[in-house]
N, C-alpha and C positions, 0 to 999 in steps of 0.2 A: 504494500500500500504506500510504503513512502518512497520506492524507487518511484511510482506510477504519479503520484503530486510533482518529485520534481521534475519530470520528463513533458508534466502540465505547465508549470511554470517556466520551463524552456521555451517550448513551443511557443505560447501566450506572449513571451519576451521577445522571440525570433517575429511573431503577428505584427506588434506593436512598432517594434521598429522597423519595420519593410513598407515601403510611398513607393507604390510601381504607377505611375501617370494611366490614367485611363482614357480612352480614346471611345467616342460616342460617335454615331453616326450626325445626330445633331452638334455635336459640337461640344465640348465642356459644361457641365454641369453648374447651375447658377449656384454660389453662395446664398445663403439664407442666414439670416442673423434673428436670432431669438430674444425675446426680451429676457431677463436673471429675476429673481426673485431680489425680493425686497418689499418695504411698506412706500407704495407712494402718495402725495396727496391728491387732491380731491379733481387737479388736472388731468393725471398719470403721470406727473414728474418725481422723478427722486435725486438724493445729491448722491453725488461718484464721486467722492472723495479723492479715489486713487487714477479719475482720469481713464480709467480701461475703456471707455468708449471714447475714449479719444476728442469729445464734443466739449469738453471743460469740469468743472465740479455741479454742473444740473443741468438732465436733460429726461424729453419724457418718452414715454413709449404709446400712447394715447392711440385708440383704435386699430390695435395689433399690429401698428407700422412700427419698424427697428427703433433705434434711439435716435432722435431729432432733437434740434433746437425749437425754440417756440419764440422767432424774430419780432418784436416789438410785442410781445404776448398770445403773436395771432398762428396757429397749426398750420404748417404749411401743407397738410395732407388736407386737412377741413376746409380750409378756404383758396383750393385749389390752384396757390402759390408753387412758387421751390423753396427749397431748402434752408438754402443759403446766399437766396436773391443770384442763383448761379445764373443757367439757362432756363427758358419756360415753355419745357418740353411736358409730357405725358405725365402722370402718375406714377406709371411705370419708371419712368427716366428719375421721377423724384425718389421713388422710391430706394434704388440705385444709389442715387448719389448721398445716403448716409448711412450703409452698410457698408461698416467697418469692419475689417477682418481684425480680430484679435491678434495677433502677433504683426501687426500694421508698423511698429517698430525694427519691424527687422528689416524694411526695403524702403523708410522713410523719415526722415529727421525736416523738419518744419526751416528751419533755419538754413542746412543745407541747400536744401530746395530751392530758398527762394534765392540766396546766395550765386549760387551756379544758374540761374534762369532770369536772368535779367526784364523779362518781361512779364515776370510774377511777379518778383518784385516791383516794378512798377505801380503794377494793378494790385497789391494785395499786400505790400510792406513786409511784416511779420506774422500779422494773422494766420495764426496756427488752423483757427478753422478754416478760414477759406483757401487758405493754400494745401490744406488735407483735402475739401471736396474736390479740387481742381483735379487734381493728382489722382484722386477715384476715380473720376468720373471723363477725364481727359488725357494726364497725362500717363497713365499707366500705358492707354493707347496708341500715344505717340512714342514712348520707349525710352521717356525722360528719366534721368538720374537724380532720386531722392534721399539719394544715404551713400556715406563714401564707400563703402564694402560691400555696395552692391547695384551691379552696372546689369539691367537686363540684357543686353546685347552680349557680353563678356559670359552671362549664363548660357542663352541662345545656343551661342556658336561652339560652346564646348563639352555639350551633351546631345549625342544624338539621339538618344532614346526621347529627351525633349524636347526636338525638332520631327521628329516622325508623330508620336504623341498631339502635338499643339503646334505645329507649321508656322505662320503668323501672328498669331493668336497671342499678341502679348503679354498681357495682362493673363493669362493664364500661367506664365511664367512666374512671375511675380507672385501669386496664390502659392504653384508648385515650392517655391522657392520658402513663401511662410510655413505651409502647410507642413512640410517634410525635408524639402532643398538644405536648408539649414541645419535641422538636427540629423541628416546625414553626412553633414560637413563636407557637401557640395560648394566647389568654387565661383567664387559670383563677380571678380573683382580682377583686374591684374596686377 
């Protein structure tokens, strides 16, 4: 019996750490971001103390959309706005542009960003928020460099199993790279 647990816990440890890219006729599978538990008030807002959403210390979850800001008070899902006064595309598209992937820190530093992209800075100073939707919802796509230890291009080209897996598909990379790239000590950078 205890040869057969550790041979479970092998296994279970061998699962855990294996990220093989999966390849969909459609196309890569959408992120979905889940609201956490907690008490919120009587909005749906609650405070994030530690920032894991990435949105500041208060943001709500209000009619089963991800974590959002509430810009001058007003739901940008309710009152058929954006996000973060980005673009003023679909529901869909808003929806989009404030799921955060949890390990968002590993392919993106706020200040770098805007430092290396002259034209974010521009339009956007230091604002952490809006230079994180940008970066969701834009520059993932165009293949922009938001952190210095990690160049999507530099991933791209040096994994074929992620080039056969996600062809174009940038931002896909980027996910692969939070999702597993990383804690398999995948090279991202030269």
């Amino acid at each position: 019996m205890k040869k057969r647990s550790k041979i479970a816990v092998l296994l279970a440890a061998a699962l855990v750490g294996t990220c093989v890219p999966q390849v969909s006729p459609a196309g890569p599978e959408p992120l979905v971001a889940e609201a956490h538990s907690g008490r919120t008030d009587s909005h749906g807002g609650h405070r994030d103390n530690k920032n894991k959403s990435g949105l500041g210390s208060y943001h709500y979850h209000c009619g089963g959309y991800p974590a959002h800001l509430h810009t001058n008070g007003v739901c940008p899902y309710q009152s058929g706005g954006t996000v973060s006064g980005g673009s003023s595309g679909t529901s869909a598209e808003t929806k989009a542009a404030v799921e955060v992937p949890e390990n968002i820190d590993l392919v993106f530093d706020a200040v770098y960003y805007a430092d290396h992209n002259p034209d974010l800075y521009e339009a956007f100073g230091y604002d952490h928020d809006q230079l994180l939707e940008h970066f969701l919802t834009t520059g993932m796509a165009e293949g922009r460099v938001a952190k210095a230890d990690f160049d999507v291009n530099v991933y791209r080209e040096t994994y074929q199993d992620l080039q056969d897996a996600y062809g174009d598909d940038l931002p896909a990379y980027y996910h692969h790279y939070m999702d597993c790239g990383c804690g398999e000590g995948r090279r991202a950078c030269r």
